[in-house]
C-alpha positions in Angstrom: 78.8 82.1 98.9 76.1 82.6 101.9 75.6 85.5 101.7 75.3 85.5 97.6 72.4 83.0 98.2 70.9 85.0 100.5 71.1 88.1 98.5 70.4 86.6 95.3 66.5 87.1 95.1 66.4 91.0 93.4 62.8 90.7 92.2 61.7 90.1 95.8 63.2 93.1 97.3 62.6 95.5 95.0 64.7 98.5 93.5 64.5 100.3 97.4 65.9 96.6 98.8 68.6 96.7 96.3 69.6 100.0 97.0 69.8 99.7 100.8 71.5 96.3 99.8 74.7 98.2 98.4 74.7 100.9 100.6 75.4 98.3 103.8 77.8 96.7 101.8 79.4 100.0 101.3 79.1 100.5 104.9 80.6 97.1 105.8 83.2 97.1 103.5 84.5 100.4 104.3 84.3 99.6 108.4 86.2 96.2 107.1 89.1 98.7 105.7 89.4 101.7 108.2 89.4 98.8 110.7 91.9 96.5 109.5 94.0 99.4 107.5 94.3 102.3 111.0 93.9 99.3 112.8 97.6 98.0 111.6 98.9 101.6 112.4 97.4 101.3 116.3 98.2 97.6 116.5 102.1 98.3 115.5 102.3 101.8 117.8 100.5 99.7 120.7 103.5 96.9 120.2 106.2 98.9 119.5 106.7 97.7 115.8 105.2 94.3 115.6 103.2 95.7 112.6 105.6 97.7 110.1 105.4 100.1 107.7 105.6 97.6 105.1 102.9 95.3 107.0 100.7 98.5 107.3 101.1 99.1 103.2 100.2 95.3 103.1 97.5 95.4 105.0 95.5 98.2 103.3 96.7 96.5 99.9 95.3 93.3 100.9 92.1 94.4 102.2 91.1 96.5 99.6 92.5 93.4 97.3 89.6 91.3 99.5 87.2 94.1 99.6 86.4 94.0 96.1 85.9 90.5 95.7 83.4 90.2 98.5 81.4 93.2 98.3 82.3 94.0 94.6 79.0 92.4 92.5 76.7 94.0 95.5 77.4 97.6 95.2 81.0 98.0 93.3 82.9 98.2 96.3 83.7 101.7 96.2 85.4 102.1 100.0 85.9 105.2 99.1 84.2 109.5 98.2 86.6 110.1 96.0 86.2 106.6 93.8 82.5 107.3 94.1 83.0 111.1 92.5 85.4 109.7 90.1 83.3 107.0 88.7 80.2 109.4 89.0 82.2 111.9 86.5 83.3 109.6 84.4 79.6 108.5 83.6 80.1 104.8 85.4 78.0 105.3 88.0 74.6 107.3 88.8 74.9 111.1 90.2 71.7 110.0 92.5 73.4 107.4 94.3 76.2 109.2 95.1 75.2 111.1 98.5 73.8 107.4 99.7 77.3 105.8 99.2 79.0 108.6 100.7 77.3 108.6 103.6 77.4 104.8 104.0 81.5 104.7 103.6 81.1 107.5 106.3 79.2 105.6 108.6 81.2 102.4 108.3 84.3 104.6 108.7 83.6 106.3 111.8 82.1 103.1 113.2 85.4 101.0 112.5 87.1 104.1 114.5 85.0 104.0 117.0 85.9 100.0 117.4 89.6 101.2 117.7 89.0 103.2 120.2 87.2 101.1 122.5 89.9 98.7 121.9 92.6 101.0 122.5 91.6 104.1 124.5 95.0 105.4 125.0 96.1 105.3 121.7 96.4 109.1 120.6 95.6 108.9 116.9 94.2 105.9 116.1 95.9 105.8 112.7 94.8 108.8 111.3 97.4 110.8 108.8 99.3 113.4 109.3 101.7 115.2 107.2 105.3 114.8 107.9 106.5 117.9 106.4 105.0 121.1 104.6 101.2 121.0 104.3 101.6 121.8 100.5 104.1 118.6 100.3 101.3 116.1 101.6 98.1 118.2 99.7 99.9 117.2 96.2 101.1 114.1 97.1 97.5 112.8 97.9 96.6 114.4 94.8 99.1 112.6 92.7 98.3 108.9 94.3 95.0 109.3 94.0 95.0 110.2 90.4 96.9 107.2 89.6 94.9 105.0 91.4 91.6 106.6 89.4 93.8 105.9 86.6 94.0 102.7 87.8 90.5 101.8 88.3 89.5 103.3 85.4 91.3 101.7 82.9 91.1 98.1 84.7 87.5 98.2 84.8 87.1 99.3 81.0 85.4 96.4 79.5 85.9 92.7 79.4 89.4 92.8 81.7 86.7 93.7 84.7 85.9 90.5 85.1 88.0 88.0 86.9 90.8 88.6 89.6 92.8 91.0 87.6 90.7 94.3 89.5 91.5 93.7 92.7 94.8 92.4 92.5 95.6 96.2 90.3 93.6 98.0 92.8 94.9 96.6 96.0 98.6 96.3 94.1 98.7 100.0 93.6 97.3 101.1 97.0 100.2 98.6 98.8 102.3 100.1 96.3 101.7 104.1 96.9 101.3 103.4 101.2 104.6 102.1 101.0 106.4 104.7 99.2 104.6 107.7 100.5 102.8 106.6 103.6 105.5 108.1 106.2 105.2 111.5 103.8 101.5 112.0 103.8 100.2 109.2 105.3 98.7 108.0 101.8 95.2 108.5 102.7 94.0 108.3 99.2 90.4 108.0 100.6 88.4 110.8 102.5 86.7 108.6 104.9 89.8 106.5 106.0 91.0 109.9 107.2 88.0 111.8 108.5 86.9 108.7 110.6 89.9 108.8 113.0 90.1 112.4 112.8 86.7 112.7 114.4 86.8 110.2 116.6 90.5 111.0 118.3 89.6 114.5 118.1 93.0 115.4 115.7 91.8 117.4 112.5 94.8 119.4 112.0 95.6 119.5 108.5 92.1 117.2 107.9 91.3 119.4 104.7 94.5 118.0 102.6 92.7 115.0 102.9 89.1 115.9 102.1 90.0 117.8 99.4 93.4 116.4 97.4 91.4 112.6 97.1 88.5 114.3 95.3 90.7 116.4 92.8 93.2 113.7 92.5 90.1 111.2 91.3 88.2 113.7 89.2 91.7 115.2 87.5 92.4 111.7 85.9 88.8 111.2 84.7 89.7 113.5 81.5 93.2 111.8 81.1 91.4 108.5 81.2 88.9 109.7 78.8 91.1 110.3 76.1 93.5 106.8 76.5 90.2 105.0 76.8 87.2 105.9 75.2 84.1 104.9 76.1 83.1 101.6 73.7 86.8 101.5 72.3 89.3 98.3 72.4 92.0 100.0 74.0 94.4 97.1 72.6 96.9 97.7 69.4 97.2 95.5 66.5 
């Protein structure tokens, strides 16, 4: 509520203020995540299981799930490239803002690993991902989870059903969902930055490219699909 008060003024700071508004929450929101989400993974490796799988799924779920209702009437609460790119495609969001929210989820990424590791200096990984098995296994795996969660998003925030709790509890609900099924596959990245960020700052980008690159065509795959289930301006409920 503070810091709605203190942002509410958009006359005052002006169209440049507004857009250096979103791009720290994007920032903040994303450092929030890699944090809390690699942070789980580093926290349950450092205690030998205190955090589990399932509480690592959770945790990611649940942040995003919080995520979006702080951050989400200040700049969308994106978190993530590949949202960004999918949203951009699907005509939801400006083409010109794109390379300022990508480099703000960036920032708050690598910042957040940057945290871990001054936290835990001996930790190996920080919680980046990793495939488990063949690289091919983990590249369409990412692809698949991150087309349903564009799926997700896109059809949750299709007219009047974006308001209210509904979003974050499908978008966190389907992130807890696909970590927990796939994370010890692929890691269930789903997100560019949550990987690159501990990949750069543990120095382990092996097999980094699944993860830049299956997000992205995951997200901009299921903009067509959800194109033609939902089109733009229609009531997508039957009679």
């Amino acid at each position: 509520m503070l810091c709605r008060v203190w942002l509410r003024p958009r006359a005052r700071i002006g169209k440049r203020g507004v857009r250096m508004r979103r791009w720290v929450a994007e920032a903040l929101g994303t450092y929030i995540l890699v944090f809390a989400g690699t942070g789980a993974i580093v926290i349950g490796q450092e205690t030998g299981g205190a955090v589990t799988h399932v509480g690592v799924a959770l945790v990611f779920g649940w942040v995003v799930l919080a995520m979006i209702h702080a951050f989400g009437d200040i700049s969308g609460a994106h978190l993530n490239p590949a949202v960004t790119l999918g949203l951009a495609a699907a005509g939801r969001f400006p083409w010109r803002d794109v390379v300022g929210y990508g480099v703000s989820q960036a920032v708050g990424g690598i910042l957040a690993s940057l945290t871990l590791r001054g936290l835990f200096p001996k930790n190996v990984g920080l919680g980046g991902t990793l495939p488990a098995g063949p690289a091919s296994q983990s590249f369409v795996l990412e692809l698949i989870l991150t087309f349903i969660l564009m799926v997700v998003i896109l059809t949750v925030t299709q007219g009047a059903r974006e308001k209210g709790i509904t979003v974050g509890l499908a978008i966190g609900s389907v992130i807890a969902l696909e970590a927990m099924f796939a994370g010890p596959v692929c890691g269930a990245s789903m997100n560019p930055v949550r990987s690159l960020a501990p990949a750069l700052v543990s120095g382990r980008m092996e097999h980094l490219w699944i993860y830049l690159t299956a997000p992205v065509v995951g997200a901009l795959l299921a903009v067509p699909v959800c194109r033609f289930l939902v089109p733009r301006g229609s009531d997508s409920s039957t009679s």
